[in-house]
Each structure stands twice: as structure tokens, then as C-alpha cells.
C-alpha positions as a printed Julia matrix, in Angstrom:
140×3 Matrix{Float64}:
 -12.63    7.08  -17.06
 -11.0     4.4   -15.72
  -8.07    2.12  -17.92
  -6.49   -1.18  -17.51
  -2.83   -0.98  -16.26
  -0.19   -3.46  -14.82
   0.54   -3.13  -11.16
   3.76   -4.24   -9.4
   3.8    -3.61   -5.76
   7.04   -4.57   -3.79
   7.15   -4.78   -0.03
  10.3    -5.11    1.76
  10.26   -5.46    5.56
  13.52   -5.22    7.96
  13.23   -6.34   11.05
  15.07   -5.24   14.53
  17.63   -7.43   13.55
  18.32   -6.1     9.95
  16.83   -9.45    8.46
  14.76   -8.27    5.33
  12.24   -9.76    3.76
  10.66   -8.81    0.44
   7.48   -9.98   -1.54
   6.68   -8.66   -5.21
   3.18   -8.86   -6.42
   2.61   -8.07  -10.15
  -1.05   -7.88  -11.35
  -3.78   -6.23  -13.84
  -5.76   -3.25  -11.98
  -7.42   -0.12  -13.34
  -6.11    3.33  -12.79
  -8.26    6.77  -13.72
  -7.65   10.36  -12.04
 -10.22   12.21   -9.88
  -9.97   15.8    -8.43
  -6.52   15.39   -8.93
  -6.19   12.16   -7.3
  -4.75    9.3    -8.72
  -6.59    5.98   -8.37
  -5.49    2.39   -8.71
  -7.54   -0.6    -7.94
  -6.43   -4.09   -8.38
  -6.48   -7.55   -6.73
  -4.76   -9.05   -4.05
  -3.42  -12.82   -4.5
  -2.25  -16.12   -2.94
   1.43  -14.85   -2.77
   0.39  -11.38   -1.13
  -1.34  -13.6     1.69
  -4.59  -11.84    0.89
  -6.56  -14.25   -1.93
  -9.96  -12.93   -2.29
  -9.19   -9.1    -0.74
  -9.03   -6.07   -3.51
  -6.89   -2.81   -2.42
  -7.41    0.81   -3.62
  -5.06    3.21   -3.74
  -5.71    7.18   -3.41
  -2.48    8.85   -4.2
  -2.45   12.72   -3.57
   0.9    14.75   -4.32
   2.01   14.12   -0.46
  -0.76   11.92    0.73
  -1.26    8.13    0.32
  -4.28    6.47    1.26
  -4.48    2.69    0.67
  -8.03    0.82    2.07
  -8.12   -3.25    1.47
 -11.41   -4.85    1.38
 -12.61   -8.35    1.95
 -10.65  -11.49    3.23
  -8.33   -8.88    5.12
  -9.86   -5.28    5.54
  -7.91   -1.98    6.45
  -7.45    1.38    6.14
  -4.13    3.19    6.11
  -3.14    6.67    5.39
   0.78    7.59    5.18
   2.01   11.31    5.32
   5.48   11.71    5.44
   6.5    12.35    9.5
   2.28   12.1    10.35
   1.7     8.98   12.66
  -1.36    8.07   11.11
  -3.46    5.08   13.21
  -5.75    2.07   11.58
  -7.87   -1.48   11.96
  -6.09   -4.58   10.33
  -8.95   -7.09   10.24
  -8.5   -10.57    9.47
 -10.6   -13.77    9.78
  -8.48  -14.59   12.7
  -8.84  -10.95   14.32
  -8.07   -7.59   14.31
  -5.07   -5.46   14.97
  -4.38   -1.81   15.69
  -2.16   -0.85   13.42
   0.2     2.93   13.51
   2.58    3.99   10.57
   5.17    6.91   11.1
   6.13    7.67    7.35
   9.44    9.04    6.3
   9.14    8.7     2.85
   5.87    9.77    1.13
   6.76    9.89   -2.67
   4.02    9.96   -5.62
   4.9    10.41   -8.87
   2.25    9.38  -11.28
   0.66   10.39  -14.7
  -2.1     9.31  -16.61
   0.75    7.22  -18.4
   2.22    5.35  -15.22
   4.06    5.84  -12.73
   5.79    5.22   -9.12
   4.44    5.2    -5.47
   7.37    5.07   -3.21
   6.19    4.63    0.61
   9.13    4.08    3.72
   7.44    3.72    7.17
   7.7     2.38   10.61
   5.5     0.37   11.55
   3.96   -0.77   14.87
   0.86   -3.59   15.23
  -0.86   -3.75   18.81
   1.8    -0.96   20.11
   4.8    -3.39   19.03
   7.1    -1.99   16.67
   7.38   -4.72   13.53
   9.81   -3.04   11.27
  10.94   -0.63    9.06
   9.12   -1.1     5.91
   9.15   -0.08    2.33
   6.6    -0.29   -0.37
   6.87    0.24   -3.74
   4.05    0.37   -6.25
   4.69    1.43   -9.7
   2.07    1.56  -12.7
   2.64    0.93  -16.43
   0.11    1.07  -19.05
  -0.8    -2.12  -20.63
């Protein structure tokens, strides 16, 4: 059974040059439990850069899978010090994308919770940053 909780996602990107930049999302989505898997679900919007795409999130104890569907579509699984490849489609064309996590923390209840992901990550074998994404869950 699934249940109505607030999201906040916060993505902070630093670039070769140490320049960060950060974007903080804050939405409704629905979380429910699975097999032991946590499961969040929840819109993207016009500050994210992906109006009109909605993003799932499968979070196992030390395994995050996060698949985005519609305007942008892609598939990404991180496992801390696993180089894990994917598809970044867009309506302006796709990109290989390739994550080597070094962070892989989940720690989530039925109450709420944290997501904690660090990775590096590379888009059509360039290396774009080191990133960090935070998604944490509160009941509403």
C-alpha cells in the first residue's frame, strides 16, 4: 500500500574546477515497501529541467536504482565502487551515461527517511563531475 509523502531531492555537482552547483527539488510523491524494497515515485518539475518526466526510485539496503520516464527517460543503478552503465534520452538525443559510486547510503522506514548517493560521473566517455544526491522522505 502505497502513501503520500514529501520528497526533497538535492543535487550538487562539482566540476573539474571545484565550481559547485546545486539544485533542490521539493515535491509530493508516494512511497510503499515491496520485498523489502523501498519505493518512491514522484514528479519531476520546471526547476529540475525535466517538466512532464516522473522518476522512481528502488532503494535496496546497498543498491539504488532510479529509472525517469517521459520528457527525459533513463535508467541508472548506483552500487557503491560498481561502475554501473545507462541511456540518458532527451528530445534533443541520447547520451551514454556511466556512474562509479562511492557513496551508496539508504536509510529509510516506512516513516521517512534519507537516500544519500556520491558518484562520478561520465556522459559520452567525458567525465562531468563529482556529484552528490540527496533524497530524503518525510511523511506528510
Amino acid at each position: 500500500m502505497s502513501k503520500e509523502v514529501l520528497v526533497t531531492v538535492t543535487g550538487t555537482q562539482t566540476n573539474e574546477w571545484g565550481e559547485k552547483d546545486t539544485i533542490e527539488l521539493t515535491t509530493l510523491g508516494y512511497m510503499y515497501v515491496k520485498n523489502g524494497s523501498f519505493y518512491l515515485i514522484y514528479n519531476e518539475t520546471e526547476l529540475s529541467g525535466m517538466e512532464g518526466t516522473t522518476t522512481s526510485v528502488k532503494a535496496e539496503p546497498s543498491r539504488v536504482t532510479l529509472n525517469r520516464m517521459g520528457s527525459a527517460e533513463m535508467r541508472q543503478v548506483f552500487e557503491e565502487g560498481q561502475r554501473h552503465e545507462g541511456k540518458y534520452i532527451t528530445p534533443y538525443g541520447s547520451m551514454d551515461t556511466k556512474v562509479l559510486p562511492c557513496k551508496v547510503e539508504v536509510d529509510l522506514t516506512e516513516m521517512g527517511g534519507s537516500i544519500n548517493l556520491e558518484y562520478e560521473l561520465e556522459l559520452d566517455r567525458q567525465k562531468i563531475g563529482y556529484n552528490e544526491l540527496s533524497i530524503t522522505v518525510k511523511e506528510v
